[in-house]
C-alpha positions in Angstrom: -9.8 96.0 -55.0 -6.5 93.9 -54.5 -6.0 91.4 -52.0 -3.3 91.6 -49.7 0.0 88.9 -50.7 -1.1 86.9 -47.9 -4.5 85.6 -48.9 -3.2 84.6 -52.4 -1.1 82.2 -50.7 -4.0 81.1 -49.0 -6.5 80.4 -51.4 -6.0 76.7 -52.5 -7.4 74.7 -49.3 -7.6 70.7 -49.5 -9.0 67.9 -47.0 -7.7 64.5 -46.9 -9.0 61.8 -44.8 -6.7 60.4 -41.9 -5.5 57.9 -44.1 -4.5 59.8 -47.2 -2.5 62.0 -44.6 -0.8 59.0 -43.1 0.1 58.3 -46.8 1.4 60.9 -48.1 3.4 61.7 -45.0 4.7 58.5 -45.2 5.6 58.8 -48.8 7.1 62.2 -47.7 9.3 60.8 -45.1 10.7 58.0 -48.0 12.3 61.3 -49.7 14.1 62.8 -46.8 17.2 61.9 -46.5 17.9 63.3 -42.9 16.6 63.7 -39.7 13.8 66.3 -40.7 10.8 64.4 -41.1 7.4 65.0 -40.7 5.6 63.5 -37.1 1.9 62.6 -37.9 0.2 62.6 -34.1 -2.8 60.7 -32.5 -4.9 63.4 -34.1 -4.0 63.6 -37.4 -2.6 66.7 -36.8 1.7 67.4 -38.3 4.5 68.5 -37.0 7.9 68.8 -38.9 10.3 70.3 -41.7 10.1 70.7 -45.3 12.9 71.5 -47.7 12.8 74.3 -49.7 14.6 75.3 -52.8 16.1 78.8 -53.9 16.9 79.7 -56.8 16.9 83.5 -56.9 18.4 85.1 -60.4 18.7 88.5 -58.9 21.0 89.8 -56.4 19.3 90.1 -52.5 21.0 92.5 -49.5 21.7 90.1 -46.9 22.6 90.4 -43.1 25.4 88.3 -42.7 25.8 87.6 -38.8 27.6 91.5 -37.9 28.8 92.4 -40.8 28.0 95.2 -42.9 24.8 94.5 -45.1 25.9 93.1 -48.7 24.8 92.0 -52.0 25.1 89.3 -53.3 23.5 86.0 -55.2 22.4 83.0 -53.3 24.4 80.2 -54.7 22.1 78.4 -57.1 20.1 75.2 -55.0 20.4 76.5 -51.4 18.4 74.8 -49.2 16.9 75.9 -46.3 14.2 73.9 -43.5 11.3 75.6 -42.3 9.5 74.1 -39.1 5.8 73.9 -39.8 2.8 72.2 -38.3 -0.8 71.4 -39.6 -2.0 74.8 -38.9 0.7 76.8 -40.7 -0.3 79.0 -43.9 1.6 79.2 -46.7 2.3 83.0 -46.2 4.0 82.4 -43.2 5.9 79.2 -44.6 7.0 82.2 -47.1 7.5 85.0 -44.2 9.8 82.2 -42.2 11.7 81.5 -45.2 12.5 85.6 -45.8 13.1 85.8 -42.2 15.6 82.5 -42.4 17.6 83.9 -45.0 17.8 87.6 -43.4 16.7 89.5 -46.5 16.9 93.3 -45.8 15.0 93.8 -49.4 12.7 92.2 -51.3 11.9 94.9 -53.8 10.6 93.2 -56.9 7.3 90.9 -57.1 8.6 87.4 -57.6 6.6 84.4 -58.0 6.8 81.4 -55.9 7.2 78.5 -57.9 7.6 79.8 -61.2 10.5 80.4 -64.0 10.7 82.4 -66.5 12.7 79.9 -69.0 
């Protein structure tokens, strides 16, 4: 029996102690170059944005604003910022990033994080 795409992005769980997460929030926050940076609160919990990279080789239907729906290619390195906190799963870092970009299809199984070069 298959899992459902959710729990596959959820599989991989770590624990750092409250001073390896001050760390590498603070080596995170080095690397940003604007004003979204992760906020590290009294209890260890995180609040913030993270960058994240598309490179999609295939064409994607897009809602743009009110126009019609269209196809096209996402120019290559767009950027978008999803808002996450401590308690935020991957699968709904991915569902927020679908949602952000205003995909009306998503037809093929694509893996996050991988190329085919």
């Amino acid at each position: 029996m298959k899992s459902p795409p959710e729990e596959k992005f959820d599989t991989i769980r770590r624990t750092f102690s409250n001073s390896q997460l001050a760390s590498r929030l603070e080596r995170y926050n080095k690397t940003v170059r604007n004003s979204f940076v992760m906020q590290l609160r009294k209890d260890y919990s995180f609040t913030g944005y993270i960058r994240v990279e598309l490179e999609l080789t295939r064409p994607i239907t897009v809602l743009d604003g009110n126009e019609p729906p269209q196809v096209k290619y996402l120019p290559k390195n767009t950027v978008k910022a999803i808002y996450l906190t401590s308690q935020t799963s991957a699968s709904q870092v991915v569902k927020a990033l679908l949602q952000k970009v205003l995909f009306l299809d998503f037809k093929h199984d694509h893996k996050i994080g991988s190329s085919s070069k």
